[in-house]
mmJSON file of the N, C-alpha and C atoms, coordinates in Angstrom:
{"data_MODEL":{"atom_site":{
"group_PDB":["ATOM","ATOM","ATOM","ATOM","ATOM","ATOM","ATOM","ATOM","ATOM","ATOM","ATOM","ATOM","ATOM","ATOM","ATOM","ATOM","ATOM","ATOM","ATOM","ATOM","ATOM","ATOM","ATOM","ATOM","ATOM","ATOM","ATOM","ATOM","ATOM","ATOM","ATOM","ATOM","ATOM","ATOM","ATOM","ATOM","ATOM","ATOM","ATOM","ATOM","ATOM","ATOM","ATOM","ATOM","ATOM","ATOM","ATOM","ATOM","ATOM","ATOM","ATOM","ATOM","ATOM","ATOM","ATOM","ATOM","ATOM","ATOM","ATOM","ATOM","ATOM","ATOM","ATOM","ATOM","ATOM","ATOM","ATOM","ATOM","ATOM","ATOM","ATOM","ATOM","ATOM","ATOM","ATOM","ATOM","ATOM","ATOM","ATOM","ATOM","ATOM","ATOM","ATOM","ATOM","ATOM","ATOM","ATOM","ATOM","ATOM","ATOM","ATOM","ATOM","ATOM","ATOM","ATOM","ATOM","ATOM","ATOM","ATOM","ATOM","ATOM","ATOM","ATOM","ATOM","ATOM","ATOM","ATOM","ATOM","ATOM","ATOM","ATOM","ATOM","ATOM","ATOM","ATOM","ATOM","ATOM","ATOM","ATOM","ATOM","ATOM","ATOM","ATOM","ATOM","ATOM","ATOM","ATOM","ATOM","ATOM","ATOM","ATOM","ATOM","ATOM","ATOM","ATOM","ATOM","ATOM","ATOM","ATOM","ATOM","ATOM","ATOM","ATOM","ATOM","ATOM","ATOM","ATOM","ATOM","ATOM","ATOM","ATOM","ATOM","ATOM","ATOM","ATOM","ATOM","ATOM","ATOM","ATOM","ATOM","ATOM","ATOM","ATOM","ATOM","ATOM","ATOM","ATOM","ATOM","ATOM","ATOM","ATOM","ATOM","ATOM","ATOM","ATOM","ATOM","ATOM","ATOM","ATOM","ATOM","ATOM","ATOM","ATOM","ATOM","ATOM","ATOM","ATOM","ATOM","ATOM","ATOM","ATOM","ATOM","ATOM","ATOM","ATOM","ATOM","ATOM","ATOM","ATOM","ATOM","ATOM","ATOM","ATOM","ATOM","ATOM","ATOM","ATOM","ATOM","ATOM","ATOM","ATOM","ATOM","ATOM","ATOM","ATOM","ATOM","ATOM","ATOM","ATOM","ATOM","ATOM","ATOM","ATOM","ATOM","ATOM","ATOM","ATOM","ATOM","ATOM","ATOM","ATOM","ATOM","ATOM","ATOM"],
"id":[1,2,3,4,5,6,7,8,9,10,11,12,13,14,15,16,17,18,19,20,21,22,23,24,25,26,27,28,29,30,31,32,33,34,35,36,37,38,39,40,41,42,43,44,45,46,47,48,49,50,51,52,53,54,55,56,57,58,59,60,61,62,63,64,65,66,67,68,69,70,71,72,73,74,75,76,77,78,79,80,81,82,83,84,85,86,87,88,89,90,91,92,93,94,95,96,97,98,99,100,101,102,103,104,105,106,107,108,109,110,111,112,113,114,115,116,117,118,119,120,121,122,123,124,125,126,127,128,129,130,131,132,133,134,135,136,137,138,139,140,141,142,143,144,145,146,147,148,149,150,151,152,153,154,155,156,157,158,159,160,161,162,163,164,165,166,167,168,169,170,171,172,173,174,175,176,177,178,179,180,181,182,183,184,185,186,187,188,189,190,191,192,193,194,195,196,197,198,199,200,201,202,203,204,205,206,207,208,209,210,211,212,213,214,215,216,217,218,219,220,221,222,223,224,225,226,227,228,229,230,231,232,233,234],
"type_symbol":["N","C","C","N","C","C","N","C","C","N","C","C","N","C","C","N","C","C","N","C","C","N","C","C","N","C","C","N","C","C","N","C","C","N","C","C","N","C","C","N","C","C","N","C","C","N","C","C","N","C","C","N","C","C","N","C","C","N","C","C","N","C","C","N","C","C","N","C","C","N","C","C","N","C","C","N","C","C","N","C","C","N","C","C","N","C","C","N","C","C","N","C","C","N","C","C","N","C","C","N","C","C","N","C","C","N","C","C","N","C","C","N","C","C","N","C","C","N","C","C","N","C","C","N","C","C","N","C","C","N","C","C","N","C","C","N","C","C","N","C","C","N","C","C","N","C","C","N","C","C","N","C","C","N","C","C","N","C","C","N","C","C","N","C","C","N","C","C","N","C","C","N","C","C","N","C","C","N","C","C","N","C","C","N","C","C","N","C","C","N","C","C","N","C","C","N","C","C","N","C","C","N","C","C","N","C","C","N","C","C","N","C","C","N","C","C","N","C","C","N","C","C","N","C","C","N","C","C","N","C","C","N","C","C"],
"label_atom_id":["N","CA","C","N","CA","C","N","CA","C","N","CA","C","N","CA","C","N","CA","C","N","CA","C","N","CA","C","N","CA","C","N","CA","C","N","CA","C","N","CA","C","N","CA","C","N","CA","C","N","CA","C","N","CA","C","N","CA","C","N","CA","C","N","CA","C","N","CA","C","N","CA","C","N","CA","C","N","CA","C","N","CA","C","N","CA","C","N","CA","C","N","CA","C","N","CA","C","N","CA","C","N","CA","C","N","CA","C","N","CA","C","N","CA","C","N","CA","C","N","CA","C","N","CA","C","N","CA","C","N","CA","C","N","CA","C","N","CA","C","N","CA","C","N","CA","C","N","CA","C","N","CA","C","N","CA","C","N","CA","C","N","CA","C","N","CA","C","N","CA","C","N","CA","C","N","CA","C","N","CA","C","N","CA","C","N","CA","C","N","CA","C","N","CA","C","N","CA","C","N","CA","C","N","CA","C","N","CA","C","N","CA","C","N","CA","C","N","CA","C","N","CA","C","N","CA","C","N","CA","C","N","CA","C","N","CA","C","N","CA","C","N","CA","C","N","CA","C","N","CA","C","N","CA","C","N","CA","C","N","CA","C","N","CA","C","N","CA","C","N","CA","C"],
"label_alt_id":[null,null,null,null,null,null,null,null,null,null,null,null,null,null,null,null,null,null,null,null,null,null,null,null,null,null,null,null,null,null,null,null,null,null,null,null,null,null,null,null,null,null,null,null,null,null,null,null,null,null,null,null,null,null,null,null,null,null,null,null,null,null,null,null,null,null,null,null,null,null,null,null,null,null,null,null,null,null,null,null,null,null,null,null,null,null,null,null,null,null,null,null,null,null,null,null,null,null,null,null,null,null,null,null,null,null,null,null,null,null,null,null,null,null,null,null,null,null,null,null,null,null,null,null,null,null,null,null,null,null,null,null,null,null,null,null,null,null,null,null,null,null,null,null,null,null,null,null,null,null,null,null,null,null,null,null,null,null,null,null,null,null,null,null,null,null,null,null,null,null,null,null,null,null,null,null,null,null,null,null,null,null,null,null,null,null,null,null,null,null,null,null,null,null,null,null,null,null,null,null,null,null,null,null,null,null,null,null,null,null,null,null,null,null,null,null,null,null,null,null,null,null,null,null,null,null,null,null,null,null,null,null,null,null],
"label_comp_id":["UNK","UNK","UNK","UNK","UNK","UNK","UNK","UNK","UNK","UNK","UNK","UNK","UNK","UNK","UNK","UNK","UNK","UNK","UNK","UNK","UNK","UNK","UNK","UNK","UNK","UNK","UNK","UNK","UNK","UNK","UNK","UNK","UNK","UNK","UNK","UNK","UNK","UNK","UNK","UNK","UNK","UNK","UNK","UNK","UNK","UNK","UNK","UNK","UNK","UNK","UNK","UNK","UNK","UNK","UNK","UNK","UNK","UNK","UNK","UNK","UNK","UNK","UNK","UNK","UNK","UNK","UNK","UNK","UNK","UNK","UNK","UNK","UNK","UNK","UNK","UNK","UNK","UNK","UNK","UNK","UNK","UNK","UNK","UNK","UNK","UNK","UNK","UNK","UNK","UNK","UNK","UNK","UNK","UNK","UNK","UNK","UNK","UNK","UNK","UNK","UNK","UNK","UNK","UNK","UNK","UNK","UNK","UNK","UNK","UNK","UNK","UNK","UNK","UNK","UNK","UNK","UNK","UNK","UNK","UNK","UNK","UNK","UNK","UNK","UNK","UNK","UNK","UNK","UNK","UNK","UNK","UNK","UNK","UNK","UNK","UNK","UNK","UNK","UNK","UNK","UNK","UNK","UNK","UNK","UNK","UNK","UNK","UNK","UNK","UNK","UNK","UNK","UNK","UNK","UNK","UNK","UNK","UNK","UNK","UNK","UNK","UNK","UNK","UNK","UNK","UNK","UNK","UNK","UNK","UNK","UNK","UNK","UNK","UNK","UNK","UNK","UNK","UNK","UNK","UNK","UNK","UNK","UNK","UNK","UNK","UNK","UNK","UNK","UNK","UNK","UNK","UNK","UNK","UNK","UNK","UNK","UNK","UNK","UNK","UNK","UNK","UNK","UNK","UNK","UNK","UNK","UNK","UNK","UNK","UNK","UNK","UNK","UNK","UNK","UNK","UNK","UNK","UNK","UNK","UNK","UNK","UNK","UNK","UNK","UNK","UNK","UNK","UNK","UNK","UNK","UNK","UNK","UNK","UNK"],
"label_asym_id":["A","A","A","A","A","A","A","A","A","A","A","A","A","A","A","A","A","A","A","A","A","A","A","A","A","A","A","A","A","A","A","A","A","A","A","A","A","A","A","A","A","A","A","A","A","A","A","A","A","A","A","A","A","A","A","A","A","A","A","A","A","A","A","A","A","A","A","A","A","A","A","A","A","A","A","A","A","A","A","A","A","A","A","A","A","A","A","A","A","A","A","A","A","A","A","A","A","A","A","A","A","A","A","A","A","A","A","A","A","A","A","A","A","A","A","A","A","A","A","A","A","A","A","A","A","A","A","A","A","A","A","A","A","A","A","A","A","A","A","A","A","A","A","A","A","A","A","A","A","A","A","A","A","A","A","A","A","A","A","A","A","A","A","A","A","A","A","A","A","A","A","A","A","A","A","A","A","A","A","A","A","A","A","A","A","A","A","A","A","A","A","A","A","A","A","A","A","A","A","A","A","A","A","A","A","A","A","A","A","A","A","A","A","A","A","A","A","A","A","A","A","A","A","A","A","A","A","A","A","A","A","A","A","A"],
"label_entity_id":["1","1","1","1","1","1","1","1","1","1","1","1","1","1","1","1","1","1","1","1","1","1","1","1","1","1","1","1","1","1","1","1","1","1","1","1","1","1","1","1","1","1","1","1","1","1","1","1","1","1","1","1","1","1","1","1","1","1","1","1","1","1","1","1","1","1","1","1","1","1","1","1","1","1","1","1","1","1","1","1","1","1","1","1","1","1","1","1","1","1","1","1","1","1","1","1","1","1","1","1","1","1","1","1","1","1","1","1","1","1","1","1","1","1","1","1","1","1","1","1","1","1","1","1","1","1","1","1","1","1","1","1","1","1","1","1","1","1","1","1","1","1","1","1","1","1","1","1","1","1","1","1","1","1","1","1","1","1","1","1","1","1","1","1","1","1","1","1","1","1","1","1","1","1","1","1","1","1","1","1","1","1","1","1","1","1","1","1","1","1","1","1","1","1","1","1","1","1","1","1","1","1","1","1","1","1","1","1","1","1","1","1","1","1","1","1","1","1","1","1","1","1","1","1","1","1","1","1","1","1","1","1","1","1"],
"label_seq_id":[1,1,1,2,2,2,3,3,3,4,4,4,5,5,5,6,6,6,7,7,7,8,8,8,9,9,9,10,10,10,11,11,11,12,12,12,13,13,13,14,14,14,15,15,15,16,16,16,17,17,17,18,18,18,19,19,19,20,20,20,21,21,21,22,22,22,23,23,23,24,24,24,25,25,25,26,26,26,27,27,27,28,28,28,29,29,29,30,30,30,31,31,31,32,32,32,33,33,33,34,34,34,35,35,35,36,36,36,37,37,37,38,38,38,39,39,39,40,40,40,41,41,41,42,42,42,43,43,43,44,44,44,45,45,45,46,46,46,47,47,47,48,48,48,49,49,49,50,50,50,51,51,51,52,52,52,53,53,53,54,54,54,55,55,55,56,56,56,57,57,57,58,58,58,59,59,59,60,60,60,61,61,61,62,62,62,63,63,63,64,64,64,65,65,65,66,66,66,67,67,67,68,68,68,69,69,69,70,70,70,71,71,71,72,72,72,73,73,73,74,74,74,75,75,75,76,76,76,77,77,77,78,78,78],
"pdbx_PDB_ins_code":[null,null,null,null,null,null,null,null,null,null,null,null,null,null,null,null,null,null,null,null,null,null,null,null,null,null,null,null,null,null,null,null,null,null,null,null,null,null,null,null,null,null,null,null,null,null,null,null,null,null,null,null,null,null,null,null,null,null,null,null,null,null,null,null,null,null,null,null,null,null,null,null,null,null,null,null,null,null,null,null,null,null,null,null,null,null,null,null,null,null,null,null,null,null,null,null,null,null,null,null,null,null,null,null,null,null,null,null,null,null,null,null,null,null,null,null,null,null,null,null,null,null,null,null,null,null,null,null,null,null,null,null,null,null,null,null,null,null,null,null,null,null,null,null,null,null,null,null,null,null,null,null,null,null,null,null,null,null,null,null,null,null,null,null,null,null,null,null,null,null,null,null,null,null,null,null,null,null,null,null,null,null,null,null,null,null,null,null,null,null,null,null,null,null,null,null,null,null,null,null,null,null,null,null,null,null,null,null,null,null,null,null,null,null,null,null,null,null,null,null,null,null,null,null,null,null,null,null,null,null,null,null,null,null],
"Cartn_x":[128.53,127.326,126.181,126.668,125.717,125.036,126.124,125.155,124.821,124.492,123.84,122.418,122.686,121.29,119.98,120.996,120.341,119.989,120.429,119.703,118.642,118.813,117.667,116.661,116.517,115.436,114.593,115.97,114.982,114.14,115.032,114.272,113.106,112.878,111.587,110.606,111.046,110.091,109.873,110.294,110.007,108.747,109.016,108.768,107.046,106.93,105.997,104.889,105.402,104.531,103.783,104.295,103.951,102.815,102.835,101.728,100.441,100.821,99.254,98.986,99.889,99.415,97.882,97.593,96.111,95.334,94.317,93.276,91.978,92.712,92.047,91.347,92.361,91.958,90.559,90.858,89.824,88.784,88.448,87.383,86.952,87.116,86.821,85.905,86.7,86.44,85.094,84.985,83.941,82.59,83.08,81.61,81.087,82.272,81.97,80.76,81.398,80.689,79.271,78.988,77.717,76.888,77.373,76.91,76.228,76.757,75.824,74.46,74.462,73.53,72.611,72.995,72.323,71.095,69.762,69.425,69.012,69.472,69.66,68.89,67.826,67.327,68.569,67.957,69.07,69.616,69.352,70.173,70.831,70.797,72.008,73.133,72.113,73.402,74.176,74.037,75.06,75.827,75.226,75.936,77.369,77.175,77.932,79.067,78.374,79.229,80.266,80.099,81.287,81.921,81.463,81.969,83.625,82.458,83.511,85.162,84.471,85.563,86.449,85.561,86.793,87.748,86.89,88.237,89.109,88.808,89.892,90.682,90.128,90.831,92.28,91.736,92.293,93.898,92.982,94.288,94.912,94.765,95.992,96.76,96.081,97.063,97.989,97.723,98.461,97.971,97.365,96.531,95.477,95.678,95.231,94.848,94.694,93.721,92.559,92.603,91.694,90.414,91.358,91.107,90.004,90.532,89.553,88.656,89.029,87.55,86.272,86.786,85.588,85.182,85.668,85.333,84.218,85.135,84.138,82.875,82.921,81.518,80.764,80.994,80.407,79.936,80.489,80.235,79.423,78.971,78.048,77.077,76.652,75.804,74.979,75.804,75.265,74.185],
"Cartn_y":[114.543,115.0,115.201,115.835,115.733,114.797,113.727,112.5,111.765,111.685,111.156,112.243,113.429,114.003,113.746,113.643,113.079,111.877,110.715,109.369,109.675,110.178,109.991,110.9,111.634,112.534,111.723,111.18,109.933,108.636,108.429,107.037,107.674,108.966,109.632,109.904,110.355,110.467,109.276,107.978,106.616,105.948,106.319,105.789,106.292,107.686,108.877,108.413,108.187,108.172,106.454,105.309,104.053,104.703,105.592,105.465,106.241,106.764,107.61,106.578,105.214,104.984,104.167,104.206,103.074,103.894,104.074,104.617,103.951,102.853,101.982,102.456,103.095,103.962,104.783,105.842,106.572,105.904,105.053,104.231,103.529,103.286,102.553,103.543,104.889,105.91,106.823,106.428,106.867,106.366,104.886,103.778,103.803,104.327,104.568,105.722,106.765,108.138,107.6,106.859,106.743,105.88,105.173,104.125,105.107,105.897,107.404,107.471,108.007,108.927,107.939,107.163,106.342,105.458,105.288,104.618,103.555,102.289,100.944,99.995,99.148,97.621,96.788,96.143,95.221,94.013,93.439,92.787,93.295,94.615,95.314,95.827,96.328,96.571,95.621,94.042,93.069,92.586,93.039,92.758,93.842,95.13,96.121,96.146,95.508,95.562,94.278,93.491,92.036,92.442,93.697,94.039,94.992,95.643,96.745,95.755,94.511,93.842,93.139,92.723,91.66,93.019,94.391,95.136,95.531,95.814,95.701,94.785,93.473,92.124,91.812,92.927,92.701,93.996,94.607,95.889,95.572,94.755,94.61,93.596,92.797,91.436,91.686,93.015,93.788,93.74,93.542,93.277,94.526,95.488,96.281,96.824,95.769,96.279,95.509,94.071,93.652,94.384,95.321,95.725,97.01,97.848,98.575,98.218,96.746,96.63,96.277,95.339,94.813,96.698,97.291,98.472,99.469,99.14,100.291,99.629,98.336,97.299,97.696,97.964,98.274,99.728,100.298,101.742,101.799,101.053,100.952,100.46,99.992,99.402,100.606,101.671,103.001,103.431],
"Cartn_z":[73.896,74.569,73.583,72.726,71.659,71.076,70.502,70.299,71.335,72.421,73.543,73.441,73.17,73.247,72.05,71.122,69.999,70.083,70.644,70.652,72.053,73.233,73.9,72.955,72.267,71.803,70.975,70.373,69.325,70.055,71.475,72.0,72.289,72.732,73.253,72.035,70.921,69.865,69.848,69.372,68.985,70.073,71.788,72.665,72.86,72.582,72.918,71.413,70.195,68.684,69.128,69.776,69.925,71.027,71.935,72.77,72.199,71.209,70.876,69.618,68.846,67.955,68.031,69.471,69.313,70.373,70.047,70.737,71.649,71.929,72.844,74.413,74.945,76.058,75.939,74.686,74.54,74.433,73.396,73.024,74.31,74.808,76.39,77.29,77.609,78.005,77.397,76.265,74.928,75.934,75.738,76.304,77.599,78.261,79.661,79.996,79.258,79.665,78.643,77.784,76.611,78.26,78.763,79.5,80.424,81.103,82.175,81.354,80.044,79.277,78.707,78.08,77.261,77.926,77.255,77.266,76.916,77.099,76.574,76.937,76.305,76.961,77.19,78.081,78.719,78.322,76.94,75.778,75.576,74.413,74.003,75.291,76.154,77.665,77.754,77.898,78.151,77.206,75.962,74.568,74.576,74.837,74.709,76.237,77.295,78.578,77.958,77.488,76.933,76.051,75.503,74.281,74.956,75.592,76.134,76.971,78.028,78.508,77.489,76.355,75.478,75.149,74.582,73.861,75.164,76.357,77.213,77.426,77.608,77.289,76.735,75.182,73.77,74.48,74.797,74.786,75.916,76.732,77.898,77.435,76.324,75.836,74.879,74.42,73.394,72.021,71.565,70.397,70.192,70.184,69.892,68.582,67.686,66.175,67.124,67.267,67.253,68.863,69.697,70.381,69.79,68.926,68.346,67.65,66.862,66.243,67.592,68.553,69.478,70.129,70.446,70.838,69.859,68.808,67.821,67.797,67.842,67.866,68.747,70.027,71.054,70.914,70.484,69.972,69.124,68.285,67.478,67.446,69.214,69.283,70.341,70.905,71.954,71.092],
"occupancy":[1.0,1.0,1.0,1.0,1.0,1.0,1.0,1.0,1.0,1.0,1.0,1.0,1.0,1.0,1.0,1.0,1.0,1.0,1.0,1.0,1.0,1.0,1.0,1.0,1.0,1.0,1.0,1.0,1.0,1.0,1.0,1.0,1.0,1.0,1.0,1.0,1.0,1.0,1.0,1.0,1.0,1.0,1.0,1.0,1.0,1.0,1.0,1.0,1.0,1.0,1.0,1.0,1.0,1.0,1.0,1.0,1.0,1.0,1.0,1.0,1.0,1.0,1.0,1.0,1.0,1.0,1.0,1.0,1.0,1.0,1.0,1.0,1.0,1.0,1.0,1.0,1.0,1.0,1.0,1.0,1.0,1.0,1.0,1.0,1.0,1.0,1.0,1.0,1.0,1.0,1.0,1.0,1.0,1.0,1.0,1.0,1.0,1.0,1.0,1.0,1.0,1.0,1.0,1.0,1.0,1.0,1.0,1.0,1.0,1.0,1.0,1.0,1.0,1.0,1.0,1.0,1.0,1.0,1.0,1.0,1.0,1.0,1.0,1.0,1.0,1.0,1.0,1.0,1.0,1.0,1.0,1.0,1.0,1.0,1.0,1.0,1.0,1.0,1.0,1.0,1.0,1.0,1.0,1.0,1.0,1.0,1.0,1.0,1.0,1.0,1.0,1.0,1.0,1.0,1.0,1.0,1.0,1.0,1.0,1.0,1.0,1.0,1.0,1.0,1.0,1.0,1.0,1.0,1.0,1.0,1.0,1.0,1.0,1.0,1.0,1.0,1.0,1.0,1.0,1.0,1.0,1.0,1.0,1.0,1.0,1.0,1.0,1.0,1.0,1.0,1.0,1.0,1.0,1.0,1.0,1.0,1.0,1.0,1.0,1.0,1.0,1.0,1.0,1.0,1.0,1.0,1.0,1.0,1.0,1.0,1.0,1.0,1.0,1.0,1.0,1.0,1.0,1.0,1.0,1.0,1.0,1.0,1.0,1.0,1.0,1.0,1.0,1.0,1.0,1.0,1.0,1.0,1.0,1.0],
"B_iso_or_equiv":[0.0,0.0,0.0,0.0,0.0,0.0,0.0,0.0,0.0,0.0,0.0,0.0,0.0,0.0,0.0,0.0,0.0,0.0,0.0,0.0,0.0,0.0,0.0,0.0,0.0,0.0,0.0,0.0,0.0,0.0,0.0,0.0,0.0,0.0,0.0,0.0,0.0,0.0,0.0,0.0,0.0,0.0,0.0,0.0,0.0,0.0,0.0,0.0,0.0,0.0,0.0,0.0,0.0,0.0,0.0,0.0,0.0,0.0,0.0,0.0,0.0,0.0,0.0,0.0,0.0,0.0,0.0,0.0,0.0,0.0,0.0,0.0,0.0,0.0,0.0,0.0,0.0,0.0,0.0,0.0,0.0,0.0,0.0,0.0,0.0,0.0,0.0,0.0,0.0,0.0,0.0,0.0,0.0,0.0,0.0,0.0,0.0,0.0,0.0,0.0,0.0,0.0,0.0,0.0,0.0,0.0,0.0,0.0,0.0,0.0,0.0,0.0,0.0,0.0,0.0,0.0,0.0,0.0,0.0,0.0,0.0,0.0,0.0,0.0,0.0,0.0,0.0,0.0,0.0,0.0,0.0,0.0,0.0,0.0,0.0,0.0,0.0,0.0,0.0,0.0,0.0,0.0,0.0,0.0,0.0,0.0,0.0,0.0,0.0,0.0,0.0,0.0,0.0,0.0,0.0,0.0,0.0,0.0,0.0,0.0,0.0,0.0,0.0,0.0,0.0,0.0,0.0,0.0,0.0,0.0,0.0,0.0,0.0,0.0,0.0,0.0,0.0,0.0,0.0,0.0,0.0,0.0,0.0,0.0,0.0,0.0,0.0,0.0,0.0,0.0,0.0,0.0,0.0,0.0,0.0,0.0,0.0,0.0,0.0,0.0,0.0,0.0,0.0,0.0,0.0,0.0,0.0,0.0,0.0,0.0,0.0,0.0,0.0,0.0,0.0,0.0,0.0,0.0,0.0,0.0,0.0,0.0,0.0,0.0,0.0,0.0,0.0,0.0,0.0,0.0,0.0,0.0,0.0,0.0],
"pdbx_formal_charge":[null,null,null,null,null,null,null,null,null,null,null,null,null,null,null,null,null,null,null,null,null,null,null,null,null,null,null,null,null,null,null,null,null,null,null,null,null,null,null,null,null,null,null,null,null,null,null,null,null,null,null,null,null,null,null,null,null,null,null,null,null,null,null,null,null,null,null,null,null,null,null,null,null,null,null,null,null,null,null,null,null,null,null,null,null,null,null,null,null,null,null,null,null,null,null,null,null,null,null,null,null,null,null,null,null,null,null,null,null,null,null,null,null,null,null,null,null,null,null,null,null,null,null,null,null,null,null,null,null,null,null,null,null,null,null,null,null,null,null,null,null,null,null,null,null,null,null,null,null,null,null,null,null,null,null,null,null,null,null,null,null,null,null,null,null,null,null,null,null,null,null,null,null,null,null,null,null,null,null,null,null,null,null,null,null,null,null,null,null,null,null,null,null,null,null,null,null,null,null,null,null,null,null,null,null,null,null,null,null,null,null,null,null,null,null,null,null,null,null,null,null,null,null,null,null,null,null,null,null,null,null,null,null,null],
"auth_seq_id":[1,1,1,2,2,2,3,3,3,4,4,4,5,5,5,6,6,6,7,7,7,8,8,8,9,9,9,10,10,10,11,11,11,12,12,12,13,13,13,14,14,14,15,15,15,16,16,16,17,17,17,18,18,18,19,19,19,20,20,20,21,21,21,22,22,22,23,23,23,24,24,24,25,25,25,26,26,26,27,27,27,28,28,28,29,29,29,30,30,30,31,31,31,32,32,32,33,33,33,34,34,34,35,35,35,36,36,36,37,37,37,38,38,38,39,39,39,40,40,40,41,41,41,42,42,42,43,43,43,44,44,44,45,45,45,46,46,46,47,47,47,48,48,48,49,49,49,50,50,50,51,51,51,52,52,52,53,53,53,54,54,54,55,55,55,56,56,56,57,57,57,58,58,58,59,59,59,60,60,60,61,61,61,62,62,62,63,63,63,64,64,64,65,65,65,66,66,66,67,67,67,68,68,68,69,69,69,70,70,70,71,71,71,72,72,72,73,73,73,74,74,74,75,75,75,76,76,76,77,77,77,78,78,78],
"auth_comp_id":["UNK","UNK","UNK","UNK","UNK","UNK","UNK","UNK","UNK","UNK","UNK","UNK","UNK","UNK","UNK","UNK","UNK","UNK","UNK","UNK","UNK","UNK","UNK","UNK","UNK","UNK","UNK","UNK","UNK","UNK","UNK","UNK","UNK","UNK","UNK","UNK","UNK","UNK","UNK","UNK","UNK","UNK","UNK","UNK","UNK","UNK","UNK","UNK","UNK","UNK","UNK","UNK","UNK","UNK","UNK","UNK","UNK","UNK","UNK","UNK","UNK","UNK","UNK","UNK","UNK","UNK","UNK","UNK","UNK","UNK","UNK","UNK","UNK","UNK","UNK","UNK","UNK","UNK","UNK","UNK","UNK","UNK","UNK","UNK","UNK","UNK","UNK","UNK","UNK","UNK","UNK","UNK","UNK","UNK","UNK","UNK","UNK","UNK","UNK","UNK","UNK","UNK","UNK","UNK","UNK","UNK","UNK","UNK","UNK","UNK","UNK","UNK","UNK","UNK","UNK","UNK","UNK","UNK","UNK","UNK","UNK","UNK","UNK","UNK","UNK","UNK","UNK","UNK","UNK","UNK","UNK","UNK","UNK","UNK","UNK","UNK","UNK","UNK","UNK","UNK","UNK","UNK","UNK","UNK","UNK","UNK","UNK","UNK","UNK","UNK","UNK","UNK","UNK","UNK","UNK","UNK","UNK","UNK","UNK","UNK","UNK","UNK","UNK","UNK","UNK","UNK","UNK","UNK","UNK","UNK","UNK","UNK","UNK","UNK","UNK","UNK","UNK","UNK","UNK","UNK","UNK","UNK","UNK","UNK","UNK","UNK","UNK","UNK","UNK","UNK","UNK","UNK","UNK","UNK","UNK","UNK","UNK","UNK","UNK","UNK","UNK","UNK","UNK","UNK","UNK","UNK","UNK","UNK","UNK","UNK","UNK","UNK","UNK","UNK","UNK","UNK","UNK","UNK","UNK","UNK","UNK","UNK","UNK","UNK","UNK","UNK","UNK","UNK","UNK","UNK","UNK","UNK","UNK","UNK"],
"auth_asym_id":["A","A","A","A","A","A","A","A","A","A","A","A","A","A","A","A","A","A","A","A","A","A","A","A","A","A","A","A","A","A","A","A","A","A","A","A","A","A","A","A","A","A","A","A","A","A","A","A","A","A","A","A","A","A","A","A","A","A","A","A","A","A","A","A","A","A","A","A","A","A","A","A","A","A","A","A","A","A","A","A","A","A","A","A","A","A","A","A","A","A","A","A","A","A","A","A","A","A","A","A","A","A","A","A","A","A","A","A","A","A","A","A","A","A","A","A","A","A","A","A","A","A","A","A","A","A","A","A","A","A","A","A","A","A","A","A","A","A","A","A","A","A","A","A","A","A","A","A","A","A","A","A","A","A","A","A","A","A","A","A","A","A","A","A","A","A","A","A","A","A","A","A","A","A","A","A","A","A","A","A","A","A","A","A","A","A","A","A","A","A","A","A","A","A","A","A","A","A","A","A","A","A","A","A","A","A","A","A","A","A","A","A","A","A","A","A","A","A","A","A","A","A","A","A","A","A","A","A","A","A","A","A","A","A"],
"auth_atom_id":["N","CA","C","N","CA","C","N","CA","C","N","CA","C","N","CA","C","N","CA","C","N","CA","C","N","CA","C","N","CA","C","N","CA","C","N","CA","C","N","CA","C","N","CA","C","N","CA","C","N","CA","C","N","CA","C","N","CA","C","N","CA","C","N","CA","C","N","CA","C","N","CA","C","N","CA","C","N","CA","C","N","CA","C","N","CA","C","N","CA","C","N","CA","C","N","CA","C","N","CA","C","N","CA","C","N","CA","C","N","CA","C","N","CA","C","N","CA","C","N","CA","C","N","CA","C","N","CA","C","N","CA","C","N","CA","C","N","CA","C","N","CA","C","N","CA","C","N","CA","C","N","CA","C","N","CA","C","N","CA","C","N","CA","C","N","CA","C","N","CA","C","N","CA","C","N","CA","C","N","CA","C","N","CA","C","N","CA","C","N","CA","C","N","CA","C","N","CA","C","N","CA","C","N","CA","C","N","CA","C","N","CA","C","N","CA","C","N","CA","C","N","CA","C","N","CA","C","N","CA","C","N","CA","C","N","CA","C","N","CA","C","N","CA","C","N","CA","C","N","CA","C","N","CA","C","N","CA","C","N","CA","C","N","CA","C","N","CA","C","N","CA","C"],
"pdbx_PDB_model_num":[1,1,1,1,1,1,1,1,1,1,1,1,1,1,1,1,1,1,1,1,1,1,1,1,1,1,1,1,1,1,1,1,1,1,1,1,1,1,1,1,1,1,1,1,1,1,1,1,1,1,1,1,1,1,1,1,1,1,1,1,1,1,1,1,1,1,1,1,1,1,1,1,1,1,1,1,1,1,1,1,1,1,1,1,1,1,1,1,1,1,1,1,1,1,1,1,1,1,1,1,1,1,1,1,1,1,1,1,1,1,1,1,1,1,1,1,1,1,1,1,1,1,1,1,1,1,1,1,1,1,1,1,1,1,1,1,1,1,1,1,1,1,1,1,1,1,1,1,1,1,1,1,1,1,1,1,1,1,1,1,1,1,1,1,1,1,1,1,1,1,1,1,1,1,1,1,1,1,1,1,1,1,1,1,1,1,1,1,1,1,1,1,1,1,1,1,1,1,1,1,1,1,1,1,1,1,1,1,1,1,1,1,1,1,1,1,1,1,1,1,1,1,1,1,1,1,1,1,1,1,1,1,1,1]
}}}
């Protein structure tokens, strides 16, 4: 019983540390709420709205470095 408790604890640490390792969600969520407040000409608006879909793009395809860089891009353009 014991070592059964010990391997699910570990599949859960292992399972639980992979979901906070990328912050893709947030960053998405970041641009969303900047998108309410911000005011933007409407170049940079469509520059930053493609920006925002490729890094979603990126993070549902699983690629999530390249997912934060197109995001932080977009973030750096608010």
């Amino acid at each position: 019983m014991k070592k059964k408790s010990f391997v699910l604890i570990l599949l859960f640490i292992s399972f639980s540390t992979s979901v906070w390792a990328f912050s893709c969600p947030s960053l998405m969520q970041k641009i969303d709420k900047a998108f309410a407040s911000a005011n933007i000409n409407e170049n940079r608006l469509e520059t930053i709205e493609f920006l925002r879909e490729k890094g979603e793009h990126f993070h549902t395809s699983g690629d999530h470095k390249a997912s934060e860089v197109t995001l932080n891009a977009a973030i750096d353009l608010l």
